[in-house]
C-alpha positions in Angstrom: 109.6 105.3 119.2 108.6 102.6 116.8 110.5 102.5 113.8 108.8 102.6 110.6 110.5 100.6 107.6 108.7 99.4 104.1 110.2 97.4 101.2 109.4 97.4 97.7 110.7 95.7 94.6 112.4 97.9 91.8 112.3 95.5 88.7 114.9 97.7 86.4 117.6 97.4 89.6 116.2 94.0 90.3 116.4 94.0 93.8 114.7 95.0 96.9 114.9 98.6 98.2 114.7 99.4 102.2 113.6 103.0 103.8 110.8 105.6 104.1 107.3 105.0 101.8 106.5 107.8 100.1 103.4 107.7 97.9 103.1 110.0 94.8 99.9 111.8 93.3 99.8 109.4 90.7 99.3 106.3 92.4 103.0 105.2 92.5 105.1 104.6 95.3 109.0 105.7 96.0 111.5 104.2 99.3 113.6 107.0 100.7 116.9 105.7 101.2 119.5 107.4 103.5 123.0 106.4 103.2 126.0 108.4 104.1 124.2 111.6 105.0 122.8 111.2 101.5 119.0 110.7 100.7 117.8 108.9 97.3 114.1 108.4 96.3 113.8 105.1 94.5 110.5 104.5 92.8 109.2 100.7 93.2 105.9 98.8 92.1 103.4 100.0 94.4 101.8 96.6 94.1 105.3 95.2 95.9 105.3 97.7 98.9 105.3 96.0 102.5 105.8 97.7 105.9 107.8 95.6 108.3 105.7 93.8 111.1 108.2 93.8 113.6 108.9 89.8 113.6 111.8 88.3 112.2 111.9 84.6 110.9 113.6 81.8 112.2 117.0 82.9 110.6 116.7 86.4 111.5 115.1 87.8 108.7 113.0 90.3 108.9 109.2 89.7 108.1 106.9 91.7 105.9 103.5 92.1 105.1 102.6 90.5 101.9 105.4 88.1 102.4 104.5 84.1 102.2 105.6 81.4 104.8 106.0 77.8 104.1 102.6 76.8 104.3 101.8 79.4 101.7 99.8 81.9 104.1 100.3 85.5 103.3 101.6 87.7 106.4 
């Protein structure tokens, strides 16, 4: 089974939040974060919102689309 797994930014936490996409009616976007047996919706800036390729970089960091590599190409 492939494993699913989207990042997007949340500005007010500024940082990056990992998990589940879930779009809302409104045109916004929330990661589902499981923890401890405990689930917590985070909304994010849709505009921010990657899903995982499956490749990690060089250092073992996982890749996204939407991110940029060092010749400035977007993935």
């Amino acid at each position: 089974m492939n494993q699913y797994i989207f990042r997007g930014y949340q500005p007010e936490l500024k940082k990056w939040i990992f998990g589940d996409l879930i779009h809302t009616p409104n045109g916004g976007a929330s990661i589902i974060t499981y923890k401890n047996n405990f689930e917590d919706r985070i909304v994010v800036k849709p505009e921010t919102v990657g899903q995982f390729t499956g490749g990690h970089d060089k250092n073992g960091v996982m890749i996204f689309e939407g991110d940029i590599d060092k010749s400035g190409l977007v993935v």
